[in-house]
N, C-alpha and C positions, 0 to 999 in steps of 0.2 A: 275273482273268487274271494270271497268274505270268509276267514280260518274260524270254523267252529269250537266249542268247548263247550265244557260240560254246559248242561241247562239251557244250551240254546243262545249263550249268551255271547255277542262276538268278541272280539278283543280288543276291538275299535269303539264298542259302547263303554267296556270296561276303563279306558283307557278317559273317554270324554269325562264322565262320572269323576274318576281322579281328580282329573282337572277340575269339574267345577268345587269339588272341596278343599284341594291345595287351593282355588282362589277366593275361597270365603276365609281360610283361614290365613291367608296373606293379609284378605282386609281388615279380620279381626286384629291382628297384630299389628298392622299400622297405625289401628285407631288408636291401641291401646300407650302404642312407642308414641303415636302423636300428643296424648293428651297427659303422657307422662315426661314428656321433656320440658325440661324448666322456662317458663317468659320471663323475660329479663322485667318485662313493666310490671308482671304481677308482683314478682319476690323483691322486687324496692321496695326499699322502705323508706319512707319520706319521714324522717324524725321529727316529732310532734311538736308541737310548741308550745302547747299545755297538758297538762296532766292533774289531777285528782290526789290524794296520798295521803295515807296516812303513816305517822311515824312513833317510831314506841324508842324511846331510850332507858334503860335500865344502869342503875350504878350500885355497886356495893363495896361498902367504905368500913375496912379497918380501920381502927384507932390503932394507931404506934404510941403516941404521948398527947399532948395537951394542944402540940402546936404541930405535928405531923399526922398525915393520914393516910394509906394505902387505897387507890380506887381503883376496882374492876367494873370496865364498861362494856357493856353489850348494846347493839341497836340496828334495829330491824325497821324497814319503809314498805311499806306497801305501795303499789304504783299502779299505772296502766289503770284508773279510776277502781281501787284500791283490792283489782283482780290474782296481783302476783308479786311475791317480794322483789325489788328493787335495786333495794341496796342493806345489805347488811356489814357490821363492822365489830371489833372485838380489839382492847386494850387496854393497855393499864398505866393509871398516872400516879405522881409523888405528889401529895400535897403539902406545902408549909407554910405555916402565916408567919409573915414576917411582923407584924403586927394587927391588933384589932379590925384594919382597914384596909392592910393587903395580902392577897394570898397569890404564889405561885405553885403552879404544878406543871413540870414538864410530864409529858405524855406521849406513848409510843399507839398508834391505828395503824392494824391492816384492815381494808376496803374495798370491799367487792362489790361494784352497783355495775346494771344493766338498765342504762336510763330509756333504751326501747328494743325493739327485737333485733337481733343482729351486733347489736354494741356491747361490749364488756371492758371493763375495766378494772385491772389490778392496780393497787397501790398501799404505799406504806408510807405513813403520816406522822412527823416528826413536830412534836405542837409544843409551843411552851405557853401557857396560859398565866396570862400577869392580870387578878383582878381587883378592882378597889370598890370599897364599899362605905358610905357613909350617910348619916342620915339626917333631917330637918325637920322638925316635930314628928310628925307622926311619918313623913315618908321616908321610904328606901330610896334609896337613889344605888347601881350597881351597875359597874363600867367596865366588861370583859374585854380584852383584849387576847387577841391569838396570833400567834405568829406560827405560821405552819410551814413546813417543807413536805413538797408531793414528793417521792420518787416512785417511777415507773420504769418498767425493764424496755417498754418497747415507744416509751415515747419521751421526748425531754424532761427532765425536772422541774419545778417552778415552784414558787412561794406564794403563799397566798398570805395576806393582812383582813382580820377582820373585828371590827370594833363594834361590840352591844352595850347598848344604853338601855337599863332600864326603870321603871317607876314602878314602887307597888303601895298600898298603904289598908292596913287595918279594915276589916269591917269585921260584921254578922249578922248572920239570921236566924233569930231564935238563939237556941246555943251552940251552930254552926258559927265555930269562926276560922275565917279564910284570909285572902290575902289579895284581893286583886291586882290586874300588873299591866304594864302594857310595855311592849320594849320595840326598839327600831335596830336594825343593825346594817351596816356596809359594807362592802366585799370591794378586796382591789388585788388583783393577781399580775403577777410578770410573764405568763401564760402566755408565747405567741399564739396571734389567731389573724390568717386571711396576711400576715407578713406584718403583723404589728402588737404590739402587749396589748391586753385586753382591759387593762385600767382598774377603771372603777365601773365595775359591769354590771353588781348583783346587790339588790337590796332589799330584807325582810322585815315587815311589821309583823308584830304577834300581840293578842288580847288574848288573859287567861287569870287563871286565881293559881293561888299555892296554899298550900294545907298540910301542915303538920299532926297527921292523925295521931302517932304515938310518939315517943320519944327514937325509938327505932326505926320510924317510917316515915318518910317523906314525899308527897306526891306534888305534879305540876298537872295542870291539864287545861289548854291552850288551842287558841284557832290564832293560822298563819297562813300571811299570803307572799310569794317570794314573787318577784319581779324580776326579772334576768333577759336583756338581750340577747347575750350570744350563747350561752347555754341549750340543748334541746335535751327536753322540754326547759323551759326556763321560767313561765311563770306558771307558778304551783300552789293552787290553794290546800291547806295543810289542818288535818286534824290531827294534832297531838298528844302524847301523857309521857311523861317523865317519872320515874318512881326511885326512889334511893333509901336504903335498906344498911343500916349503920347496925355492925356486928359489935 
């Protein structure tokens, strides 16, 4: 005998009914638990080996006296084919010439770059920049030197050396005058990498002018291609401007 209830309706139908919606809503949830647990292949990230960029450096420079100068640096990269900032940075250097030909300025950088999704890295940049400048008719000749200490909280310390050479020399067009330039620079780090210093890994050409618009303003604005094996990304074609602003 089949137990009646209101409407006719048994309690064995009532009963299947249940069930078939506790088991659509089992399947909805599993879809949902299925296509929301993470794959390990999709969320790798295979670090890129080139990138796009463009990069803005900003300086503004007290005058202390004739042969000392105060510089506040900011500098901002655009990355990821120039979709999202990169790497920005924020510090302040001493500058003094010790003569016509040489300037030092030791300099403190804290540094935040995220070279691709998932990677970040903090760091505080200890620089002493030794530069010499001197010149042969009409060219500039300009010899940077940096001697830097990386320290990082969560991975070893290291030093990096890095030495720019550059040329520039006079023109104009019309009554634009500018400065054309071209410079090379080389990178050698005590970075272990793979259980060995990393050397001599990283080298940058750049083509660009310089232009002194006012007496207070100064701009650079430069295309650059960096080369880097072990770096990711490591080689980076680069559009540039530099602007420095003397109070």
């Amino acid at each position: 005998m089949t137990t009646k209830i209101s409407g006719n309706v048994s309690i064995a139908e009532i009963t299947r009914d249940e069930m078939q919606r506790s088991g659509y809503l089992l399947s909805i949830l599993f879809l949902v638990l299925a296509l929301s647990v993470p794959v390990k292949g999709q969320n790798t990230v295979t670090p890129p080996r080139e990138d796009n960029q463009f990069w803005n450096e900003t300086q503004i420079v007290k005058h202390l006296n004739e042969k000392r100068d105060l510089v506040f640096i900011g500098v901002i990269r655009l990355g990821r084919d120039w979709h999202r900032p990169v790497d920005e940075r924020a510090g302040l250097g001493y500058a003094f010439k010790v003569n016509p030909h040489l300037t030092i300025m030791p300099t403190y950088l804290f540094v935040s770059y995220q070279p691709f999704p998932g990677r970040l890295i903090n760091e505080h940049r200890l620089v002493m920049n030794v530069t010499g400048k001197f010149s042969l008719r009409k060219f500039t000749f300009t010899d940077r030197n940096l001697f830097e200490r990386r320290v990082r909280h969560s991975n070893p310390d290291f030093t990096v050396y890095r030495n720019r050479l550059q040329i520039d020399h006079p023109a104009r067009i019309g009554n634009f005058e500018f400065k054309p330039f071209i410079a090379d620079e080389v990178w050698y780090s005590t970075q272990t990498l793979q259980g060995k210093d990393a050397g001599w890994f990283r080298n940058r050409i750049s083509v660009g002018i310089l232009k002194q618009f006012t007496k207070h303003f100064y701009g650079e604005f430069f295309y650059l291609h960096q080369h880097d094996g072990v770096s990711r990304p490591g080689n980076i074609p680069v559009v540039g401007t530099l602007f420095k602003y003397t109070l």
